[in-house]
C-alpha positions, -999 to +999 in steps of 0.1 A: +041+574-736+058+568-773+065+609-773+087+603-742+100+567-750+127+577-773+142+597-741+149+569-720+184+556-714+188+524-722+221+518-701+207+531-669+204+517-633+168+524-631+142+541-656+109+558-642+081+563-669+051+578-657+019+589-668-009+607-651-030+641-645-001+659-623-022+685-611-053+655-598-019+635-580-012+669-564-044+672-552-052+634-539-018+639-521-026+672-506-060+656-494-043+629-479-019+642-462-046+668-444-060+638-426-027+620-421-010+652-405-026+650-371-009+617-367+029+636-373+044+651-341+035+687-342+070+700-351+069+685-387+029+697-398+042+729-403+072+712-425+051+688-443+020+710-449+045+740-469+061+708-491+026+700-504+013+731-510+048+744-530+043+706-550+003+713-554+008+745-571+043+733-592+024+699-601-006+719-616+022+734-644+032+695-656+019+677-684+010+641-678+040+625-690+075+625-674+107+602-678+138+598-662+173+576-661+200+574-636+226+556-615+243+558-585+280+568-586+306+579-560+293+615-562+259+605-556+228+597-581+233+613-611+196+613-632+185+635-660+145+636-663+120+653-689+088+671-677+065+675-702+049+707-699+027+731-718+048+760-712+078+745-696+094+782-698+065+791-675+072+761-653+110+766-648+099+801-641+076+789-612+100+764-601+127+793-596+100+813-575+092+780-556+125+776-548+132+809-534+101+806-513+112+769-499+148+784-492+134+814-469+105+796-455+112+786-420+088+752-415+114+740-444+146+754-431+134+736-397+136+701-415+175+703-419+169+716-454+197+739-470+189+753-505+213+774-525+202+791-558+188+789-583+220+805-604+222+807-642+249+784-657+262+771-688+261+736-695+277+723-729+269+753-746+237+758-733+222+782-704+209+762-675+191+772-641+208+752-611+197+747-577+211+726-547+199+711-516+218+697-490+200+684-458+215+692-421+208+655-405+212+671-370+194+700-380+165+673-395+166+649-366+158+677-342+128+686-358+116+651-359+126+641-325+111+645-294+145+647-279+175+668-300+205+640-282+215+624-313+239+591-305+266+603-326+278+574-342+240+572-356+247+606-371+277+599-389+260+570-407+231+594-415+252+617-431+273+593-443+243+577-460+229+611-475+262+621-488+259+589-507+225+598-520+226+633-528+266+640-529+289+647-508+279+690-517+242+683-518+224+674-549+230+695-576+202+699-602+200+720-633+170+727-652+163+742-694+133+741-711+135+723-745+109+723-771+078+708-744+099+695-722+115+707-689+146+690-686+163+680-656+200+672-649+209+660-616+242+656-603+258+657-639+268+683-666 
């Protein structure tokens, strides 16, 4: 972990360090969620099965170290995270096909999820690749619930809560490969 030590912010809300064989987590996940997904109600299998396989086949492209800082602001959390990756070209390259393939796959779109991207920016001199998500909470409850009558007060706070979370736009996040690392920006420039 010294590698990615030096990457941490010190002044952050909350740090997350980890360590481990990506592509083995992806799989004991993947495993485990076969057997749990009989106990989901049918309209999220579909959903939930698509998320691990898109994670299985990303996760196999990480190294095993990762690290990443943040807060929570007004606009959201704001986080910047490293990947360390062989080829972290290659991995921001399958992360871009990924997230076409999430944004036109229709057990995702089901879940309330709405993806836009991923765009080519420049951030402080440099080219980035952004992305943003932004989930529909009536869109998501629907596909969770046996019954689509959401009490709308409940809504608002929902979306009042995510809009917290991600930002009142969705969560923005930008992604550059440096040196072995994929970096990550989220909700910041």
């Amino acid at each position: 972990l010294l590698p990615v030590a030096r990457l941490i912010d010190p002044s952050a809300a909350f740090t997350y360090v980890f360590a481990a064989d990506m592509a083995s987590m992806a799989d004991w996940y993947g495993k485990l969620l076969d057997d749990l997904l009989p106990m989901y109600p049918k309209n999220m299998r579909g959903m939930l099965a698509a998320q691990s396989e898109l994670l299985g086949e990303l996760y196999a492209k990480v190294g095993p170290r990762l690290v990443a800082s943040g807060d929570f602001g007004p606009d959201g959390v704001r986080a910047e995270g490293f990947f360390e990756a062989q080829e972290p070209a290659e991995l921001l390259a399958s992360w871009k096909t990924q997230w076409a393939e999430i944004g036109s796959n229709p057990d995702l779109a089901q879940g309330g999820y709405q993806l836009s991207g991923p765009t080519e920016v420049t951030l402080a001199g440099a080219s980035w690749t952004e992305m943003r998500m932004k989930l529909d909470m009536r869109e998501m409850l629907a596909s969770v619930a046996e019954e689509a009558d959401a009490d709308e007060d409940e809504l608002a706070k929902a979306e009042q809560a995510m809009d917290a979370f991600l930002g009142q736009g969705g969560m923005r996040m930008a992604f550059t490969a440096r040196g072995k690392n994929l970096v990550m920006l989220v909700n910041g420039d």
